[in-house]
C-alpha positions as CSV (number, residue, x, y, z in Angstrom):
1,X,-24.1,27.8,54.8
2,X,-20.4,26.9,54.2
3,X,-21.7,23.7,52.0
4,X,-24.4,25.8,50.1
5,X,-21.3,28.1,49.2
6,X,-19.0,25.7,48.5
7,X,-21.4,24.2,46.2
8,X,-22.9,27.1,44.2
9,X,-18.9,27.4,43.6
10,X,-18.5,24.6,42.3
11,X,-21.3,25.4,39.9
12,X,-20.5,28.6,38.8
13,X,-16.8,27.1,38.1
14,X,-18.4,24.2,36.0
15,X,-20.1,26.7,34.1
16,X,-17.3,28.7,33.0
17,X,-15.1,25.6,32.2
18,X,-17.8,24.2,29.8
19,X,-18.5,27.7,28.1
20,X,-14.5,28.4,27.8
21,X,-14.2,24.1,26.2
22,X,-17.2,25.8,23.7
23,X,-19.7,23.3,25.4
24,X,-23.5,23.9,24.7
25,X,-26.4,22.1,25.0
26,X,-26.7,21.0,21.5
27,X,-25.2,18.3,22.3
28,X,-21.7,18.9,23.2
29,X,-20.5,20.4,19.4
30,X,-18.0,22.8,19.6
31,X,-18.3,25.6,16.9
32,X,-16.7,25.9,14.2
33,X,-17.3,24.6,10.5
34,X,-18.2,21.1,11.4
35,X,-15.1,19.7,9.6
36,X,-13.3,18.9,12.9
37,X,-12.3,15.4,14.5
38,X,-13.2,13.9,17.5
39,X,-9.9,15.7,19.2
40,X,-11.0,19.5,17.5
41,X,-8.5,19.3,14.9
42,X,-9.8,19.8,11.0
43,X,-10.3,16.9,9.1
44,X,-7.5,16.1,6.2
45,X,-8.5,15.8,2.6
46,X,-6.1,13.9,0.5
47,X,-5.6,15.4,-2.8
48,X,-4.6,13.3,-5.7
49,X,-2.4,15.0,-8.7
50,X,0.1,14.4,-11.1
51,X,3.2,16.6,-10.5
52,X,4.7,16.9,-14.0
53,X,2.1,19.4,-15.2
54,X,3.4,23.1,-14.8
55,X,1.9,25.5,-14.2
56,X,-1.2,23.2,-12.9
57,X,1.5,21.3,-10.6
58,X,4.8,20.7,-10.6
59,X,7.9,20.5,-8.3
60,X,10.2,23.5,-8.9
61,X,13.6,21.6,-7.7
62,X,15.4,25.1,-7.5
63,X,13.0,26.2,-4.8
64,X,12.3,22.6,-2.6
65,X,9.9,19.7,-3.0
66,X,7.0,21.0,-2.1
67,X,4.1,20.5,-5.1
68,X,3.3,24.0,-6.2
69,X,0.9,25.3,-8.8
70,X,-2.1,26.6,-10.1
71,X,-4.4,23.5,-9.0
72,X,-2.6,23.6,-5.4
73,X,-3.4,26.9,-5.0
74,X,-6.8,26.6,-6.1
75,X,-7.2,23.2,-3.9
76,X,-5.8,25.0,-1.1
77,X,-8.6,28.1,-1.4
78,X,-11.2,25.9,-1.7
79,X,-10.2,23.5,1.2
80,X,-9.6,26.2,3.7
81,X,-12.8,27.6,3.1
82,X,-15.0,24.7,3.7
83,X,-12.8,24.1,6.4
84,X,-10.7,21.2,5.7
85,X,-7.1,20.9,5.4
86,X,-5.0,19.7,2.4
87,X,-2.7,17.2,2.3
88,X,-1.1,16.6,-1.6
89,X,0.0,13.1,-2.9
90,X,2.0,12.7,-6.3
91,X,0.9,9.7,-8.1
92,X,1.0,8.8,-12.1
93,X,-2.1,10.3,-14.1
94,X,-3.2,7.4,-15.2
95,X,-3.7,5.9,-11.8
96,X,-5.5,9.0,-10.1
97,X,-9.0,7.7,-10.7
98,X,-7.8,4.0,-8.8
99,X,-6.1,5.7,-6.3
100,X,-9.6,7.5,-5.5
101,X,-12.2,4.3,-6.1
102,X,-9.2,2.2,-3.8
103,X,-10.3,5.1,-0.5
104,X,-6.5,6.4,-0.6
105,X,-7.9,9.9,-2.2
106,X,-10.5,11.9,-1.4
107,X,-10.3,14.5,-4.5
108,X,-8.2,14.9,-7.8
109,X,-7.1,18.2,-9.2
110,X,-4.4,17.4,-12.2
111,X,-6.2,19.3,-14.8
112,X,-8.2,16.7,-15.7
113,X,-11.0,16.6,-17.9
114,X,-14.5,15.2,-17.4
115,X,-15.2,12.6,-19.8
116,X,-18.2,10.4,-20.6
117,X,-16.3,7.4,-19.5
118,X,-14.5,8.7,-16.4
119,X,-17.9,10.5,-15.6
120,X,-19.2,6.6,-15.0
121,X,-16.6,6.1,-12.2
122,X,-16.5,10.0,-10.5
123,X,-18.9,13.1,-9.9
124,X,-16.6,15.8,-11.3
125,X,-17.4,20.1,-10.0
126,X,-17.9,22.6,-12.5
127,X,-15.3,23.0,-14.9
128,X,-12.7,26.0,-13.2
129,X,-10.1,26.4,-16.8
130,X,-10.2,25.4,-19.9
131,X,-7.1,25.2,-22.4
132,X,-6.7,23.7,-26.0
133,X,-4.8,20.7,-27.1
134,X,-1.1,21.5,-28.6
135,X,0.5,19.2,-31.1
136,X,4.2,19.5,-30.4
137,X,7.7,18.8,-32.4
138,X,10.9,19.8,-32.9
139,X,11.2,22.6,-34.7
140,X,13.1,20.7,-38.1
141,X,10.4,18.3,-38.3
142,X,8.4,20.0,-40.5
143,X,5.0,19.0,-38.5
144,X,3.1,22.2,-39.1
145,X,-0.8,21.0,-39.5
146,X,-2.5,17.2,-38.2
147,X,-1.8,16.3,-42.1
148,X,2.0,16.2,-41.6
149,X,1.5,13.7,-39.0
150,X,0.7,10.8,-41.6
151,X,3.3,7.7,-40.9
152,X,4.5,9.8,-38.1
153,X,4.2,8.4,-34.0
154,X,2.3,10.3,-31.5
155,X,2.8,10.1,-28.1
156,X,0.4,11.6,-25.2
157,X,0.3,11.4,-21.2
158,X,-1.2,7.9,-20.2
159,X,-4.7,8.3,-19.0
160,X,-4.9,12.0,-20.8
161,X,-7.6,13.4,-23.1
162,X,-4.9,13.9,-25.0
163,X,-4.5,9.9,-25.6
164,X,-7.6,10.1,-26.7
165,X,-7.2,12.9,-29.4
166,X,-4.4,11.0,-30.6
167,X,-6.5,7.6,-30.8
168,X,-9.1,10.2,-33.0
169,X,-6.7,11.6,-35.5
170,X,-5.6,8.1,-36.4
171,X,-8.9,7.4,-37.3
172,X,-8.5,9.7,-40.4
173,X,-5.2,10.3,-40.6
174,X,-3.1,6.9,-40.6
175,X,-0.4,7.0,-37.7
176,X,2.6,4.9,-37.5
177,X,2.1,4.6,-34.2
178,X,0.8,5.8,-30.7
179,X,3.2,6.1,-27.6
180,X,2.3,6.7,-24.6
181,X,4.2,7.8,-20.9
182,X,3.0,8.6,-17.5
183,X,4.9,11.6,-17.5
184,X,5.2,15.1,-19.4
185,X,8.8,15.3,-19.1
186,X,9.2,11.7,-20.6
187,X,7.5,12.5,-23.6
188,X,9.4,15.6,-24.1
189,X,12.6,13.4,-24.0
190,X,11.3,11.2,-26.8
191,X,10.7,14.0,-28.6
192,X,14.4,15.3,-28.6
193,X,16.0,11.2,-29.0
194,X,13.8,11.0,-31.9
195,X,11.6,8.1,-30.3
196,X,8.3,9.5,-31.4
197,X,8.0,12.3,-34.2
198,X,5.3,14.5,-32.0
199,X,3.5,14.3,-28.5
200,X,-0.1,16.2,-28.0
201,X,-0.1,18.2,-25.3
202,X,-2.1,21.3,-23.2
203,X,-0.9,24.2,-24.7
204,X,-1.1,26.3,-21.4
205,X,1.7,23.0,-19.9
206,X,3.7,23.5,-23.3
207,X,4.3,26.9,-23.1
208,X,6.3,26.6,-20.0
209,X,8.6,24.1,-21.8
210,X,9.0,26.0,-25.0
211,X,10.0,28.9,-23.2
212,X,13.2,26.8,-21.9
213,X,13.9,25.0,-24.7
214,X,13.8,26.5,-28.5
215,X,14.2,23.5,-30.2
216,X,10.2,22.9,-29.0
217,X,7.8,24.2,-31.4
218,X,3.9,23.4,-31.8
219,X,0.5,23.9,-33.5
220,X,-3.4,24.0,-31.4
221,X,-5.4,21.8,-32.4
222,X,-9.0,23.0,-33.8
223,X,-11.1,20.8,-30.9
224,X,-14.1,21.6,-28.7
225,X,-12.8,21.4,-25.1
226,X,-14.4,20.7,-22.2
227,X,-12.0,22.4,-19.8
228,X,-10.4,21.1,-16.4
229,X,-12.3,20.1,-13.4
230,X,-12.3,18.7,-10.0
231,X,-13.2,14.7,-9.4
232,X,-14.4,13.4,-6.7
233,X,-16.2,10.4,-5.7
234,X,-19.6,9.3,-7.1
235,X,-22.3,11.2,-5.1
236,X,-19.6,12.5,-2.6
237,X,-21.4,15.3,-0.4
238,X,-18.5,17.7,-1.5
239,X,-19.3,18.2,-4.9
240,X,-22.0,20.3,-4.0
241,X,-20.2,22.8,-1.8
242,X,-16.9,22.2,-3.6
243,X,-19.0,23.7,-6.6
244,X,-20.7,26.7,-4.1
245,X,-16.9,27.9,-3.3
246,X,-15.9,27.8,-6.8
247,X,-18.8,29.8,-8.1
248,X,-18.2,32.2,-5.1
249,X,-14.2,32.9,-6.2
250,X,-16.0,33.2,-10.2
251,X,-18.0,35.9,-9.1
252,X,-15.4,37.7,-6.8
253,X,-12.5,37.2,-9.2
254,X,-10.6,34.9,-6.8
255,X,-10.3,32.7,-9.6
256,X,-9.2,35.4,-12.1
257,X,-6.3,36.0,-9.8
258,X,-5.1,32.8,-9.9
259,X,-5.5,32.4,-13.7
260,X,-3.6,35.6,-13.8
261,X,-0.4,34.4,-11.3
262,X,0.1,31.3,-13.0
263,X,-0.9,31.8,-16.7
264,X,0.2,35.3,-17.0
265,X,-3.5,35.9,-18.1
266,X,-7.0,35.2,-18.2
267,X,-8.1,32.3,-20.6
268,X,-9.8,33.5,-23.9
């Protein structure tokens, strides 16, 4: 009698450990979103961007060194919904794409755009913002239309559509030269030694700058954009529910809210 007792104990004590642990017989998964380790933690994503690109992302120095910024934010959303968390890694624009294809990143966000060429080495999400190309100056330069920029050098971010505008207008206008620099801030600082005559950037980056400095003055440029999206790796499985979350904040105006706390605005 004593052993059947001790027994059923036993049992019932099993039992209860195994339910609390969230053991079940489907095969010993715990619940949750699926996204954990082996050890129940959530799995890291490692996001690739280029943190020279306020408001997008960008290091305010006043406030730390953490990467802040539109994309974060919206990296962050879409991560903690799926069930994932975020980890952020800094690394030159032009090297995001090699960074991914070499296994060191498992997504980029750094307002990139998706091209017909870099659509050949990633699977890019739906496109979340779209801004316009901005031909910048100083403000005695007297660069006020893509005419004035005849026998004048261009710079744009390595990597950038915006190297690639530049490589177009010099196919009808006649360029003294292209420059190009990995970062934002570099080309600004060309700008004001007088190393190149203009620099094309994203007007919604630019007007954080010209806001600081009134020297800075610029001009859109009449394009078709294609807007800023997400790139991951070809045929990843997380395109297709990184692209669900994204049309879930469109329609519940997650989105709007963050284009409204970092761009003072919803794009036109």
């Amino acid at each position: 009698m004593k052993k059947w007792f001790l027994v059923s104990l036993m049992s019932i004590l099993v039992v209860g450990l195994l339910a609390a642990c969230g053991t079940s017989n489907n095969g010993g998964e715990t619940a949750g979103s699926g996204n954990e380790d082996e050890n129940g933690d959530k799995k890291v994503l490692v996001m690739g961007t280029s943190a020279d690109y306020p408001p997008f992302e960008y290091i305010d120095t006043e406030k730390g060194e953490e990467i802040i910024g539109f994309d974060i934010d919206l990296a962050k959303a879409i991560t903690e919904e799926l069930g994932y968390e975020l980890k952020v890694q800094d690394i030159d624009f032009g090297s995001l794409i090699t960074a991914m294809d070499a296994g060191n990143i498992d997504l980029i966000l750094a307002g990139m755009t998706p091209t017909e060429e870099r659509l050949e080495q990633v699977d890019f999400t739906d496109v979340y913002y779209t801004a316009h190309h901005m031909v910048v100056s100083l403000k005695d330069s007297k660069i006020e239309k893509v005419e004035d920029l005849e026998g004048k050098t261009v710079g744009a971010q390595l990597g950038s559509i915006q190297l690639e505008q530049a490589e177009e207008i010099n196919k009808t206008i006649k360029l003294k030269k292209i420059e190009d620099r990995d970062r934002i801030p570099q080309l600004i600082q060309e700008l004001k030694t007088g190393r190149i005559d203009a620099a094309i950037i994203e007007d919604t980056v630019m007007k954080g700058f010209m806001e600081k400095d009134s020297d800075l003055t610029g001009f859109n440029l009449d394009t078709d954009e294609k807007g800023s999206a997400i790139a991951l790796p070809k045929d990843s499985e997380l395109t297709e529910e990184f692209n669900r979350v994204l049309g879930e904040m469109k329609e519940n105006g997650e989105l709007d809210k963050l284009i409204m706390k970092w761009f003072g605005g919803e794009e036109e």
